[in-house]
C-alpha positions as a printed Julia matrix, in Angstrom:
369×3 Matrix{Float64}:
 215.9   -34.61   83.71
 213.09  -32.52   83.36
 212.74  -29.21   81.58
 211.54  -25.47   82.42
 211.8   -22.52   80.67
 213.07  -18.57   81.81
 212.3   -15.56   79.59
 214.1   -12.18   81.04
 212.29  -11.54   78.17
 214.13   -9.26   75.44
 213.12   -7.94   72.53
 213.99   -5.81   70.04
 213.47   -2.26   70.59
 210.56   -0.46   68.36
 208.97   -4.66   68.05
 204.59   -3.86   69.04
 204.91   -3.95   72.13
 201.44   -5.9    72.75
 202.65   -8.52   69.82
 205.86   -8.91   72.52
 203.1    -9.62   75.46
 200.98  -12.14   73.03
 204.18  -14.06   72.27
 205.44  -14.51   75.38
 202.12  -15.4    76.68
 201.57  -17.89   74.22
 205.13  -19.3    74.59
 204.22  -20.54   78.5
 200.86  -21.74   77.78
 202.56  -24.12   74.92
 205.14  -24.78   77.33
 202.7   -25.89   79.58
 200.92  -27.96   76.9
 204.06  -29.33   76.34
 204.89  -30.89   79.57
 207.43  -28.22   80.8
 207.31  -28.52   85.03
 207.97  -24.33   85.29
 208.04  -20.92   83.26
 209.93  -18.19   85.03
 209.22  -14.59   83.9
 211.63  -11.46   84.42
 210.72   -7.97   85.24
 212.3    -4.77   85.2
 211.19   -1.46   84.72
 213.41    0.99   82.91
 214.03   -1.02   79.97
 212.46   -0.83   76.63
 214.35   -4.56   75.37
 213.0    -6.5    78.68
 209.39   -5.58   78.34
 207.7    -7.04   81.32
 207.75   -4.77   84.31
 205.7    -6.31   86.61
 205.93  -10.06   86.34
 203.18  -11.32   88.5
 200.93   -8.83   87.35
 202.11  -11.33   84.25
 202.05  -14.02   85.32
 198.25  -14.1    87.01
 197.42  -13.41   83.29
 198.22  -16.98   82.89
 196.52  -18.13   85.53
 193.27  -19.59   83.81
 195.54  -20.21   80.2
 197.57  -23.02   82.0
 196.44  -25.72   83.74
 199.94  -27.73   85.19
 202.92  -25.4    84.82
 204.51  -24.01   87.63
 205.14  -20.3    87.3
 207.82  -18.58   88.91
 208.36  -14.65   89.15
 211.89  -14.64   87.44
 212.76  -12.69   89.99
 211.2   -10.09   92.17
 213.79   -7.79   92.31
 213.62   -7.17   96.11
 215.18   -3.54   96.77
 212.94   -1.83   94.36
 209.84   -2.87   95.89
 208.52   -2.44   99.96
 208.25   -5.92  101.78
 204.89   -5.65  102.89
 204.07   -4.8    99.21
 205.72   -8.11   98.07
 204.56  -10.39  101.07
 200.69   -9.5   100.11
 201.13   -9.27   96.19
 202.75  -12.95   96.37
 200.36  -14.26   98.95
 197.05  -13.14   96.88
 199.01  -15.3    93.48
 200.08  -18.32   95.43
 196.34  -17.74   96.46
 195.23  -17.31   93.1
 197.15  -20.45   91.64
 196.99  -22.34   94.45
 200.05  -23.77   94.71
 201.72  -23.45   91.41
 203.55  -20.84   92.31
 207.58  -20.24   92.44
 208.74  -17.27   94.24
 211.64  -15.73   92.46
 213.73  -13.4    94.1
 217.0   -11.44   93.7
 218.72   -8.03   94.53
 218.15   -6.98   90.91
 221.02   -6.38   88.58
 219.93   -3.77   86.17
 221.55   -0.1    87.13
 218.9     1.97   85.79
 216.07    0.18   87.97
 218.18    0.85   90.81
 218.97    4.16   89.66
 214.99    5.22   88.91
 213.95    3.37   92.79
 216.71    5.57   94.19
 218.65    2.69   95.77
 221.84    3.12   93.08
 224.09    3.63   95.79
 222.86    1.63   98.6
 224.25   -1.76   99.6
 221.47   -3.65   97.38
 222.7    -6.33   98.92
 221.91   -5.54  102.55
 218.54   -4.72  100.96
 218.11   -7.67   99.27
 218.28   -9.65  102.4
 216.28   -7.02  104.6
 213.6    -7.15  102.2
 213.4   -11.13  102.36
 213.44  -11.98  105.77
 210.98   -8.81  106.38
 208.68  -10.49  103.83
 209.24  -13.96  105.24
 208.89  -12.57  108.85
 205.51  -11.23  107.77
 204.23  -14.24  106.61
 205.29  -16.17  110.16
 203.61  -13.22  112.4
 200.91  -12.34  113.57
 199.56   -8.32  112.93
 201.07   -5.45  113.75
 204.11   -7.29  113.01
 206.41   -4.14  114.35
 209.8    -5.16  112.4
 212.31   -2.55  111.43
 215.32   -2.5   109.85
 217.9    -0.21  108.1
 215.79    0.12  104.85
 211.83   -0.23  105.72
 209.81   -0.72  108.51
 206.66   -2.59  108.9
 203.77   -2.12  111.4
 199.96   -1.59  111.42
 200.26   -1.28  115.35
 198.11    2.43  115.23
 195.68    1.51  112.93
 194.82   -2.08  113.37
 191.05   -3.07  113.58
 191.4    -6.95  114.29
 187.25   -7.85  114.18
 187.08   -5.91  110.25
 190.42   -7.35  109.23
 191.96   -4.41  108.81
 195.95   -4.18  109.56
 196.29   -7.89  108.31
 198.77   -8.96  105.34
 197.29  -11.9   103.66
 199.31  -15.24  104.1
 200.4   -17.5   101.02
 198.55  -20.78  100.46
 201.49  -23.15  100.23
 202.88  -23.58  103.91
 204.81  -21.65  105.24
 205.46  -19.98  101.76
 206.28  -20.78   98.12
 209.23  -22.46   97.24
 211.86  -19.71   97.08
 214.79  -20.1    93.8
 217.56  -17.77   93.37
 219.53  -17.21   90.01
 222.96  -17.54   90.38
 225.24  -15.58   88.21
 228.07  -15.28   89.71
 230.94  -18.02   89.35
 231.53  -19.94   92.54
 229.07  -18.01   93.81
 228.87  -17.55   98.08
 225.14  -16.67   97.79
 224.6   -20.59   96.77
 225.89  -21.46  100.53
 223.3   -19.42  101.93
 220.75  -20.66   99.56
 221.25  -24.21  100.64
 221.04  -23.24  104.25
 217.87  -22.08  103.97
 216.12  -24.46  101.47
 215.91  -22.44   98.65
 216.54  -23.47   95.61
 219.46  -22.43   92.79
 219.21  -21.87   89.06
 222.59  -21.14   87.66
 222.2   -18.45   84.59
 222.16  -19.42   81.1
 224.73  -16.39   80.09
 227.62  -18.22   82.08
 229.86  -20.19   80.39
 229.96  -24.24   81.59
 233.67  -23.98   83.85
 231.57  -20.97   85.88
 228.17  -23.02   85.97
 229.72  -26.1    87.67
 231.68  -24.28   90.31
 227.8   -23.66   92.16
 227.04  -27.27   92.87
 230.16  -27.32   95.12
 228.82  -24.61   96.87
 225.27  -25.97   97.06
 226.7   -28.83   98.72
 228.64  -27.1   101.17
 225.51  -24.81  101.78
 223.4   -28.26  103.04
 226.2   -29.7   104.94
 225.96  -27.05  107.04
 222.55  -27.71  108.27
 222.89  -31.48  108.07
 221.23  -32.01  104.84
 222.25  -33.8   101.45
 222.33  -32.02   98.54
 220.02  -33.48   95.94
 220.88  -33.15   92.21
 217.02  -32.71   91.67
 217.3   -29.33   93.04
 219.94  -27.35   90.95
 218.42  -25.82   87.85
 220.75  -24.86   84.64
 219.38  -22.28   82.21
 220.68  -22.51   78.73
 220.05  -21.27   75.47
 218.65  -23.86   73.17
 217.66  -23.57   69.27
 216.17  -26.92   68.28
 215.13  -27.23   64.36
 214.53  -30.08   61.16
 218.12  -29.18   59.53
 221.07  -28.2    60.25
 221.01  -24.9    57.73
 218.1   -23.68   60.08
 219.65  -24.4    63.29
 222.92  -22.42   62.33
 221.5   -19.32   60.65
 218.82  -19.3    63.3
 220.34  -19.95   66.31
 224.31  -18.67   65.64
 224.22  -16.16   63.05
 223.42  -12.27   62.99
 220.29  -12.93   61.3
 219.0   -14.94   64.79
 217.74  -13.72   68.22
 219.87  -15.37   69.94
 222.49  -13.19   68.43
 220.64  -10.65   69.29
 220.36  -11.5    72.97
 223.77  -11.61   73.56
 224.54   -8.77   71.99
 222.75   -6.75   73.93
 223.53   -8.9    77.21
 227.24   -8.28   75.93
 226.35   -4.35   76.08
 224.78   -4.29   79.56
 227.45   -6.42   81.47
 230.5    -5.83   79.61
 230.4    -2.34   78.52
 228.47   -0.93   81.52
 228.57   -3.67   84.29
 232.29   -4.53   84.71
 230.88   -8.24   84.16
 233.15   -9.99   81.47
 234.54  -12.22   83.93
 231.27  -14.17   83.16
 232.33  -14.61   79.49
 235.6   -16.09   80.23
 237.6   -19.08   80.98
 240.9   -17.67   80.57
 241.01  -13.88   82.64
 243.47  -12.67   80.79
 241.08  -12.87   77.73
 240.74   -9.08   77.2
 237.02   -7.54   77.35
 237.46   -6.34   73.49
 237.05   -9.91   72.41
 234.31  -10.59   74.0
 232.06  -10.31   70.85
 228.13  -11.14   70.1
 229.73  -13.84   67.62
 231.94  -15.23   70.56
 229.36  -15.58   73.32
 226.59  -17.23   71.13
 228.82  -19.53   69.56
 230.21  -20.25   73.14
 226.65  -20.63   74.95
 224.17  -21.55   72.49
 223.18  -25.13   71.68
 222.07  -25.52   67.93
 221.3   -28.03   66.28
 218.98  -30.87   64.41
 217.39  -33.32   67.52
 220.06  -35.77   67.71
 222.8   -32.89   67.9
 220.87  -31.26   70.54
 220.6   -34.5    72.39
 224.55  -34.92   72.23
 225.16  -31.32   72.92
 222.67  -31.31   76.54
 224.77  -34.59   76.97
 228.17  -33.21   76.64
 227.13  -30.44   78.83
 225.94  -32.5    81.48
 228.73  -34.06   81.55
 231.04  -30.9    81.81
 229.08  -29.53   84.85
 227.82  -32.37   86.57
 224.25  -34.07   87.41
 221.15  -31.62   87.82
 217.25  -32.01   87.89
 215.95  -29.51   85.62
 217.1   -28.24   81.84
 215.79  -24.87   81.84
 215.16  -23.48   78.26
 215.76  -19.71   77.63
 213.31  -18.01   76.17
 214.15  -15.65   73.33
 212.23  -13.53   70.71
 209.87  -15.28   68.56
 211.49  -13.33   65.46
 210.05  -16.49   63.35
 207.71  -17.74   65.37
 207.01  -20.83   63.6
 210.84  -21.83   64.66
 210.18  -20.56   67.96
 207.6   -23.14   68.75
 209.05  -25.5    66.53
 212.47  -25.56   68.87
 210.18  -26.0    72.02
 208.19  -28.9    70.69
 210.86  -30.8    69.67
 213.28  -29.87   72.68
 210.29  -31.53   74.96
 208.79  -34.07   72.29
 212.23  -35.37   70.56
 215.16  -34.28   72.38
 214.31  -34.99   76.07
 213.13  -38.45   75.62
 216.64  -38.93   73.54
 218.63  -37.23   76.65
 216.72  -39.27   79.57
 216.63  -42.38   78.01
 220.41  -41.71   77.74
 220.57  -40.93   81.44
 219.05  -44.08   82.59
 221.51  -46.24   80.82
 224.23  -44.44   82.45
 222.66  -45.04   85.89
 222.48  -48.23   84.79
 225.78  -49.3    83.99
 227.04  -47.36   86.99
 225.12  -49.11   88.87
């Protein structure tokens, strides 16, 4: 199993906002130090908590800090932005990293982005996958490209000058474009059908609670039989939230109590998609549960692993085992409110608990074997 990280990123409101940057800067270039394969980076841009609201603008400030890492826009929020704005803006950092590059996308889920781009009452869906095949038709045509749909249209036809370059979109550098991953957040999600169909690939949310993220591999599966493929386990990412520390005390009061930012996180995640989004469904097992019990306490001690290294290790174990086999742990990233835990928890998540959890793995292919 190997191990990524995701940061939407939240913080809390009134933190410096350039001490919020600097941390989560310096939290991908020591994941990429410490052997993590990808860092995914959120983006929105009417909200003071999730701070980054461009993320490739981001992300190509990591460009010449990392040297392995993958990094992945986590997502491009497709209906808030023109294709043709997207297709060049990815193609010049796929460029720029030269194949490190994960292309993130989504139909964005926050109301007041949608609200402030004016599409708050559109089908965001129907944008969603306007926008991507206009960007992917871009990157497959040749200029003036002349493609128009419900929502945007694309052309250069009347102002092309072929011999100066002028009217052409840049193309990627990874053929025929980067490596396209959808969050899933949704239990038994349809979208995951139609992201196996057309190779992309699926990382199931870290806010959902285990019985939701194991109904998507089902789906994934279904999704590749359809085009005569074989799922591979390799493919699915899970995000989770994971608090790694020397004792137990630590772990706890960090990770599970009021005083944490995990807390914190799901507090306000509990605001957004419970009070305002009609989302609690996500929260619960039993439906019936009803949305007033649907605490901060209740969702981190329901989604957050805490613990010492050999508690961790058991814990990504017993989760694996509830949702089935996948190829990448991906670690949430959350406020450095202490960030000597912060980076404590990520070294010994990749230096202590991941060689515990693999080695683990392999004996179990073993013996089934």
């Amino acid at each position: 199993m190997k191990i990524a990280t995701f940061m939407m990123p939240l913080h809390p409101l009134g933190k410096s906002y350039p001490q919020s940057l600097r941390e989560d800067r310096e939290a991908i270039i020591l994941a990429d130090r410490l052997g993590f394969e990808e860092a995914y980076v959120g983006e929105h841009v009417t909200d003071a908590a999730e701070t980054v609201t461009h993320c490739m603008t981001f992300l190509a400030s990591l460009i010449s800090e990392t040297k392995r890492i993958k990094l992945g826009t986590g997502t491009i929020n497709i209906p808030n932005s023109h294709p043709a704005a997207i297709a060049a803006q990815v193609a010049m950092l796929d460029n720029m990293l030269e194949g490190r590059f994960m292309m993130g996308i989504s139909p964005g889920g926050l109301m007041s982005d949608a609200e402030v781009f004016g599409n708050l009452g559109n089908d965001r869906t129907a944008m969603f996958i306007e926008g991507i095949n206009m960007v992917l038709k871009i990157w497959e045509s040749e200029p003036p490209y002349n493609l128009e749909g419900k929502f945007w249209k694309v052309s250069t036809e009347k102002t092309m000058i072929p011999d100066i370059g002028q009217g052409i979109i840049l193309k990627p550098f990874q053929k025929p474009h980067p490596p396209i991953v959808g969050t899933v957040v949704a239990p038994y999600s349809k979208g995951v059908i139609a992201m196996a169909e057309r190779g992309w690939l699926p990382i199931s949310a870290n806010f959902l609670m285990p019985e939701w993220v194991k109904t998507h591999w089902p789906n994934y599966v279904e999704g590749k039989k359809n085009i005569g493929q074989v799922a591979d386990p390799a493919d699915w990412r899970i995000a989770k939230s994971i608090f790694v520390a020397d004792d137990e005390a630590t772990a706890q009061r960090y990770g599970k109590s009021a005083e944490g930012p995990y807390h914190f996180y799901f507090k306000q995640l509990v605001r957004k998609l419970v009070g305002f989004g009609n989302r609690g469904n996500l929260f619960k097992v039993d439906q019936s549960m009803p949305d007033s019990a649907i605490t901060p306490e209740y969702v981190t001690n329901q989604l957050v692993i805490a613990g010492t290294v050999n508690s961790v290790a058991d814990q990504i174990l017993a989760f694996r085992e509830k949702v089935g086999d996948f190829g990448t742990l991906v670690y949430a990233c959350h406020d450095w409110m202490d960030p000597k835990l912060g980076k404590r928890s990520m070294e010994l998540l990749a230096e202590k608990v991941m060689p515990v959890v693999n080695a683990a793995i392999a004996k179990g292919s073993s013996k089934a074997a």
